[in-house]
Residue frames as a rotation matrix with the C-alpha (Angstrom) as fourth column:
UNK 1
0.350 -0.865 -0.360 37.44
-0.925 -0.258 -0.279 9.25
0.149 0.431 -0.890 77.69
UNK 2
0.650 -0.709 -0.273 39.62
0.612 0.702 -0.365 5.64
0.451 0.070 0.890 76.85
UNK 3
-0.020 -0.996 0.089 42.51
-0.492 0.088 0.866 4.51
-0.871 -0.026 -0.491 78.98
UNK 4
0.645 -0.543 -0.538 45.07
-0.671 -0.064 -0.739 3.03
0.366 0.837 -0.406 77.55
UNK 5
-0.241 -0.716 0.655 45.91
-0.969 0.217 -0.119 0.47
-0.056 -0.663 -0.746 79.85
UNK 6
0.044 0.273 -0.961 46.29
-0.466 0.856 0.222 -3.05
0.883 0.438 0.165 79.93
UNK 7
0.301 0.375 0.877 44.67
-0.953 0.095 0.286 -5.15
0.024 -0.922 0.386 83.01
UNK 8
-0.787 0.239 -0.569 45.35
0.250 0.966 0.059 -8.59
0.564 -0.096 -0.820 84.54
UNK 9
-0.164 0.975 0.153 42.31
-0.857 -0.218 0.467 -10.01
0.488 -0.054 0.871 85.40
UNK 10
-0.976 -0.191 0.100 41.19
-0.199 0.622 -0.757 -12.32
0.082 -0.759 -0.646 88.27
UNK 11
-0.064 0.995 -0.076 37.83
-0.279 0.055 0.959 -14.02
0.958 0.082 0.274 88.22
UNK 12
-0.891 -0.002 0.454 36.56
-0.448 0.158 -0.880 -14.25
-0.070 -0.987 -0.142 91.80
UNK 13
-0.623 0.761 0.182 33.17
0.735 0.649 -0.198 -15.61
-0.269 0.010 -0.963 93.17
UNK 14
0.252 0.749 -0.612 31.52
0.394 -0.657 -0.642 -12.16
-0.884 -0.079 -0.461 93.30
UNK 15
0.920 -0.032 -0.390 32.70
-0.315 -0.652 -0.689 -10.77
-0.232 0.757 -0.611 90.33
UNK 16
0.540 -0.698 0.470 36.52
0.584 -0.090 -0.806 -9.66
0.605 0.710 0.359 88.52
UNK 17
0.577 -0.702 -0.417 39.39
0.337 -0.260 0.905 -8.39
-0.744 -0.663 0.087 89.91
UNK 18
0.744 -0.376 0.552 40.91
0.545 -0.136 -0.828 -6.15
0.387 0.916 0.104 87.14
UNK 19
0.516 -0.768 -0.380 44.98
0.491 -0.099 0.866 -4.83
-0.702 -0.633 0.325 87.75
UNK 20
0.983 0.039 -0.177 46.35
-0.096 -0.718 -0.689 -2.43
-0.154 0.695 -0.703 86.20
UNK 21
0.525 -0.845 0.107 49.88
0.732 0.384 -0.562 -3.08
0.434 0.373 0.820 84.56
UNK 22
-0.082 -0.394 0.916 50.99
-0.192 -0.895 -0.402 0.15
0.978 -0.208 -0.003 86.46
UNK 23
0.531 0.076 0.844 50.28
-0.833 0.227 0.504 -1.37
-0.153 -0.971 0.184 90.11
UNK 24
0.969 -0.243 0.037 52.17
0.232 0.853 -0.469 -4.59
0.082 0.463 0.883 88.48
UNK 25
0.036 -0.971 0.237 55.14
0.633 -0.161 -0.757 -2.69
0.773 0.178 0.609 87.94
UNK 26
0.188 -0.243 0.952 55.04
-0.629 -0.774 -0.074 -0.13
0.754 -0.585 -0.299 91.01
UNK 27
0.982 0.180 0.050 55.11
-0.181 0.850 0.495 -3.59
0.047 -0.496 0.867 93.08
UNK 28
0.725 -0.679 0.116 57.75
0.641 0.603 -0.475 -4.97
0.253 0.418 0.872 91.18
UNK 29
0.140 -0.470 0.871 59.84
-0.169 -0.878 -0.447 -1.16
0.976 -0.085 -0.202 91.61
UNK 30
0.609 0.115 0.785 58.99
-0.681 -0.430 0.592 -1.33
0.405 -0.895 -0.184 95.38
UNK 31
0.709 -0.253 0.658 60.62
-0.014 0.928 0.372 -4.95
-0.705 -0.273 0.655 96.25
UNK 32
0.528 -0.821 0.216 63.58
0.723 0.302 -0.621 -4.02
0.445 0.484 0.753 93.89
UNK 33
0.450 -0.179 0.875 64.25
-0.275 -0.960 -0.055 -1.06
0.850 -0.216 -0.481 95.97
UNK 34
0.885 0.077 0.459 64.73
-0.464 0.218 0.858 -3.03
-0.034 -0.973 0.229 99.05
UNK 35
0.659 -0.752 0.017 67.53
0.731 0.635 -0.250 -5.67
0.177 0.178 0.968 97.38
UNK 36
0.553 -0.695 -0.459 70.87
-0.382 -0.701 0.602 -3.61
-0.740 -0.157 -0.653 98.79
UNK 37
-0.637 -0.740 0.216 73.78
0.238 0.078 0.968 -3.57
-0.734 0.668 0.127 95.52
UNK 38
-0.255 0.351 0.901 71.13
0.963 0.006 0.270 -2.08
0.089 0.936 -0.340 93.16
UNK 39
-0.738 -0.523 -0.425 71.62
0.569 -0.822 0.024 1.08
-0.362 -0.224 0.905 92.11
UNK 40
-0.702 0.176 -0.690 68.98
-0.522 -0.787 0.329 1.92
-0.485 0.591 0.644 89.46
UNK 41
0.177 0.322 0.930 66.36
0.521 0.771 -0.366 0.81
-0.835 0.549 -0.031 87.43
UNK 42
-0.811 -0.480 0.335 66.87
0.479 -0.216 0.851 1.74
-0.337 0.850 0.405 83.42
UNK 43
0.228 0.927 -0.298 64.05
0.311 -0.359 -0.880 3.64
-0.922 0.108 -0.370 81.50
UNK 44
0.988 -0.117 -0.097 65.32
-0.124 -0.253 -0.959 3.67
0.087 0.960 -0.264 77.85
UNK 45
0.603 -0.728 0.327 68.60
0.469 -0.009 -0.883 4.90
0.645 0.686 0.336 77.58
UNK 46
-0.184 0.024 0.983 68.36
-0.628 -0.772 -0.099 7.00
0.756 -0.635 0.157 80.74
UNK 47
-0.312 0.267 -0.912 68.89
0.861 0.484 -0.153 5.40
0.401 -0.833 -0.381 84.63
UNK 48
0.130 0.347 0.929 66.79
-0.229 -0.901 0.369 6.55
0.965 -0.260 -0.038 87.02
UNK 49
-0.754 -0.252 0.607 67.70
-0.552 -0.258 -0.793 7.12
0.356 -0.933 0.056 90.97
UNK 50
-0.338 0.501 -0.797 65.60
0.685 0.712 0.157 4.47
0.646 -0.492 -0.584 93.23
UNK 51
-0.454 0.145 -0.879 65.74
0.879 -0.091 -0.469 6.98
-0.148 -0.985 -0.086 96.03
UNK 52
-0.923 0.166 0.348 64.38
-0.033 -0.933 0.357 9.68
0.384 0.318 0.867 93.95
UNK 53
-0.165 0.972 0.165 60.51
0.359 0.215 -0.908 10.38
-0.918 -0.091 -0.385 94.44
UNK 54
0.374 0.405 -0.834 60.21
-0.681 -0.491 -0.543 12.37
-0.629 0.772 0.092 91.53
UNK 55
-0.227 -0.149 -0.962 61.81
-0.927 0.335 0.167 9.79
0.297 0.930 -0.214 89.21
UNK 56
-0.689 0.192 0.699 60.02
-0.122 0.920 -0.373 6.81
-0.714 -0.342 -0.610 91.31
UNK 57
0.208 0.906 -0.368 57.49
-0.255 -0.313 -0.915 7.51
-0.944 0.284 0.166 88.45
UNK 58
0.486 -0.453 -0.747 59.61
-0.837 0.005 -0.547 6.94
0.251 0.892 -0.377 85.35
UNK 59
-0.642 -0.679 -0.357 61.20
-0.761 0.622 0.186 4.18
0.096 0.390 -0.916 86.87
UNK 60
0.308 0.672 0.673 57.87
-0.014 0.711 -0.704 1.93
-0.951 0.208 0.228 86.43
UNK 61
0.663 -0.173 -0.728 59.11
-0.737 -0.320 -0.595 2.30
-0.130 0.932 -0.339 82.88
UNK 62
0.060 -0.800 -0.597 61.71
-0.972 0.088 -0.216 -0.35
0.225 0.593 -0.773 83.98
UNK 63
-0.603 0.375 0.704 59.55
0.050 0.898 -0.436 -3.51
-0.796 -0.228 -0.561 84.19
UNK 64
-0.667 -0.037 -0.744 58.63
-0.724 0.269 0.635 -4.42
0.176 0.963 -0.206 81.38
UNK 65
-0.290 0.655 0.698 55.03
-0.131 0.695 -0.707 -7.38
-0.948 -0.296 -0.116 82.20
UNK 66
-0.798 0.317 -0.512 53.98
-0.410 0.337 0.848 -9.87
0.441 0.887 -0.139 79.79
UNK 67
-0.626 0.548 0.555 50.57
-0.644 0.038 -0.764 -10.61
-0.439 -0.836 0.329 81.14
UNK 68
0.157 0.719 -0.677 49.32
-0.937 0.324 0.127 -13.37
0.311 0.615 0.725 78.43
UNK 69
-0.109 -0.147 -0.983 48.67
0.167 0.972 -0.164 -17.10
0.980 -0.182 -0.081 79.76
UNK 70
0.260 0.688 -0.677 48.37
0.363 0.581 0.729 -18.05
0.895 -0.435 -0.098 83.21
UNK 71
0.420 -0.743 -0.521 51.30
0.825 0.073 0.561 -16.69
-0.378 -0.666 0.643 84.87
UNK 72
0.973 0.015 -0.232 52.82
-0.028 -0.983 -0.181 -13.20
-0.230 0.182 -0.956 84.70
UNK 73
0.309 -0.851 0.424 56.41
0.939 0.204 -0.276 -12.59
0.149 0.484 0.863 83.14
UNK 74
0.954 0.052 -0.295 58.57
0.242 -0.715 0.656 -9.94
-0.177 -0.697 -0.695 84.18
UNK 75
0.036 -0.923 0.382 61.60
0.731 -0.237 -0.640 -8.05
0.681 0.302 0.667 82.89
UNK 76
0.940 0.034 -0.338 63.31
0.176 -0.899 0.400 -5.53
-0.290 -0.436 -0.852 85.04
UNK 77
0.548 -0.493 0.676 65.96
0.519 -0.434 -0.737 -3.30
0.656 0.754 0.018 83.75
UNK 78
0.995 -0.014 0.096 68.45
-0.057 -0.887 0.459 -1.96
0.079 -0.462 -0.883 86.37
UNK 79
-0.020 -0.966 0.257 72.28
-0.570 -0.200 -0.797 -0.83
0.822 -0.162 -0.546 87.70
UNK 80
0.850 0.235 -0.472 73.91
0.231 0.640 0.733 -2.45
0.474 -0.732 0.489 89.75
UNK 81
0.918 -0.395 -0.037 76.71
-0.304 -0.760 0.575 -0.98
-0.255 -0.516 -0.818 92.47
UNK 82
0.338 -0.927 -0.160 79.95
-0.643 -0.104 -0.758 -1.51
0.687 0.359 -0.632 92.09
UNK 83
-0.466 -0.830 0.306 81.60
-0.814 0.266 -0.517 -3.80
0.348 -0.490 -0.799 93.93
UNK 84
0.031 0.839 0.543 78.38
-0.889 0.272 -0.369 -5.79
-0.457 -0.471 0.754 94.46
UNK 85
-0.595 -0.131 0.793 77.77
-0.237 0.971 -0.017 -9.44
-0.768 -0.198 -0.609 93.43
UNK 86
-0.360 0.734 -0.577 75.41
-0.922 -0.183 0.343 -9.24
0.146 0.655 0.742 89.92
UNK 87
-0.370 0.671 -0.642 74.08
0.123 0.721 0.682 -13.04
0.921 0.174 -0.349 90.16
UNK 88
-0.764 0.310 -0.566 73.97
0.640 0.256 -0.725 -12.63
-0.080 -0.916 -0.394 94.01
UNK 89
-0.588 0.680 -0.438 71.66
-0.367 -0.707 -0.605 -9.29
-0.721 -0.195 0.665 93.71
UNK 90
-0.592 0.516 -0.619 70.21
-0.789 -0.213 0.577 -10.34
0.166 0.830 0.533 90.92
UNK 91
-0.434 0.520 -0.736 68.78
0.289 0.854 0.433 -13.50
0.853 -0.025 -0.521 91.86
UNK 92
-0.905 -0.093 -0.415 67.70
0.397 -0.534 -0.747 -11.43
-0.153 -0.841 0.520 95.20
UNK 93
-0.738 0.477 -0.477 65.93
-0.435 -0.877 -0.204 -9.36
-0.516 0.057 0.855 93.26
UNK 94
-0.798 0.459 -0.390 64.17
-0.120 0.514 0.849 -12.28
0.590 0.725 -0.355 91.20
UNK 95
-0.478 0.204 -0.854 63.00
0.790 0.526 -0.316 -13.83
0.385 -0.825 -0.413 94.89
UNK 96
-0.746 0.265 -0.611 61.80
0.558 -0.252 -0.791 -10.49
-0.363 -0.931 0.040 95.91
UNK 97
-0.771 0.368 -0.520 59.82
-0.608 -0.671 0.425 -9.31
-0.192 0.644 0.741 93.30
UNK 98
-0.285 0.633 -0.720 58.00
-0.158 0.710 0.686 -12.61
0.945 0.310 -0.102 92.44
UNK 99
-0.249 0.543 -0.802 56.76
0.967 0.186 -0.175 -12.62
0.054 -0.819 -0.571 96.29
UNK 100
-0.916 0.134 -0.377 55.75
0.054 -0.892 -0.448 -9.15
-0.396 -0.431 0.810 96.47
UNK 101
-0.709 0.592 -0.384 53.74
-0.690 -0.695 0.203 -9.30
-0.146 0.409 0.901 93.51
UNK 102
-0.460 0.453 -0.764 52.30
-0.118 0.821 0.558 -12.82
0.880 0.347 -0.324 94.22
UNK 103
-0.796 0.067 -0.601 51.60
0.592 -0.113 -0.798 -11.69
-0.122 -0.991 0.050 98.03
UNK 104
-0.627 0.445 -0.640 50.37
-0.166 -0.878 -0.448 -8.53
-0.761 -0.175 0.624 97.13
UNK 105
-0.329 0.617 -0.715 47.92
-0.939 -0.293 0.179 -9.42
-0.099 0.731 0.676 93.65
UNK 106
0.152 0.634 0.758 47.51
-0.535 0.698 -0.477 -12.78
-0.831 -0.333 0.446 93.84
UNK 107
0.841 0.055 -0.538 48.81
-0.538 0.170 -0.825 -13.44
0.047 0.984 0.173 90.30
UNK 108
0.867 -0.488 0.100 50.87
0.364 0.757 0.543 -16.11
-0.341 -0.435 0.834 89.77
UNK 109
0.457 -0.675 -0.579 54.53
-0.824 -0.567 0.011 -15.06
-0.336 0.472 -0.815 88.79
UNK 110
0.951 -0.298 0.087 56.08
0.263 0.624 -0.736 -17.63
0.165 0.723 0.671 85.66
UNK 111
0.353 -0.933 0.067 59.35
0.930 0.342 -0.134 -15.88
0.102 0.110 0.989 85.58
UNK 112
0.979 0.183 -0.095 61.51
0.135 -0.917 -0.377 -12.79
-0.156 0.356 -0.921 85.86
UNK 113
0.515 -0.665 0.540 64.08
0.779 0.101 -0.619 -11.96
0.357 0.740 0.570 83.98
UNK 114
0.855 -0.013 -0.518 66.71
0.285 -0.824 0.491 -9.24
-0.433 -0.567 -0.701 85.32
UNK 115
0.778 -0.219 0.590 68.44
0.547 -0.228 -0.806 -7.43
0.311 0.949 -0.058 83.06
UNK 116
-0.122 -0.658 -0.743 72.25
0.442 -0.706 0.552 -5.75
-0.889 -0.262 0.377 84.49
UNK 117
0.862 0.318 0.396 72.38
0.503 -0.641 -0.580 -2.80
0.069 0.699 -0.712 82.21
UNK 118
0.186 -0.753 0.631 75.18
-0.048 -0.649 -0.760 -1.11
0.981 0.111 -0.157 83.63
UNK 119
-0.038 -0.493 -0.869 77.58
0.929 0.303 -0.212 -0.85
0.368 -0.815 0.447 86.76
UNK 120
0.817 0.320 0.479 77.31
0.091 -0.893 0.441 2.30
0.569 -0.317 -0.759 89.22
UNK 121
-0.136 -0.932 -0.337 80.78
0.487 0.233 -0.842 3.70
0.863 -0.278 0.422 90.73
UNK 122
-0.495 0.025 0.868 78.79
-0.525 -0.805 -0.276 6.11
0.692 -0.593 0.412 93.18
């Protein structure tokens, strides 16, 4: 049976290092969870609950990875609390994503882009 998935790929000495856009974006999810004044990430039309487990699954849905060229590219889609700085969290959240996922894969990170969708009053 074919996935359907799309890999970044790392040539090593022994061999290939192949990443699955879904370990790309559960990174990227995990190190946006930490940033305090973000409420949500987006997933269409529909936010989903950071602290959920069951919807920790749907929000991989709100990173968006452009994995062509040298350097990875990153959109993330989320809420942001009320009452909270948006450039301060947001730029937070730029600083902690691009080190997680350049710690944790080795891939370089080009840029990410952080999308405020919407304000949370809870």
């Amino acid at each position: 049976m074919a996935e359907n998935r799309d890999y970044m790929t790392l040539p090593e000495e022994k061999g290939e290092i192949h990443i699955a856009e879904e370990v790309i974006a559960a990174i990227s999810v995990g190190a946006v969870r930490e940033i305090e004044g973000v409420s949500g990430m987006m997933t269409g039309n529909v936010m989903t609950d950071l602290t959920s487990k069951k919807g920790a699954r749907k929000s991989i849905r709100g990173v968006k990875i452009d994995m062509t060229g040298d350097a990875l590219k990153l959109d993330l889609y989320l809420n942001i609390k009320y009452g909270y700085p948006i450039p301060e969290v947001a730029e937070h959240v730029q600083t902690a994503v691009s080190g997680s996922v350049e710690a944790m894969t080795g891939c370089p990170v080009e840029h990410v882009n952080v999308h405020v969708s919407g304000v949370s009053m809870g």
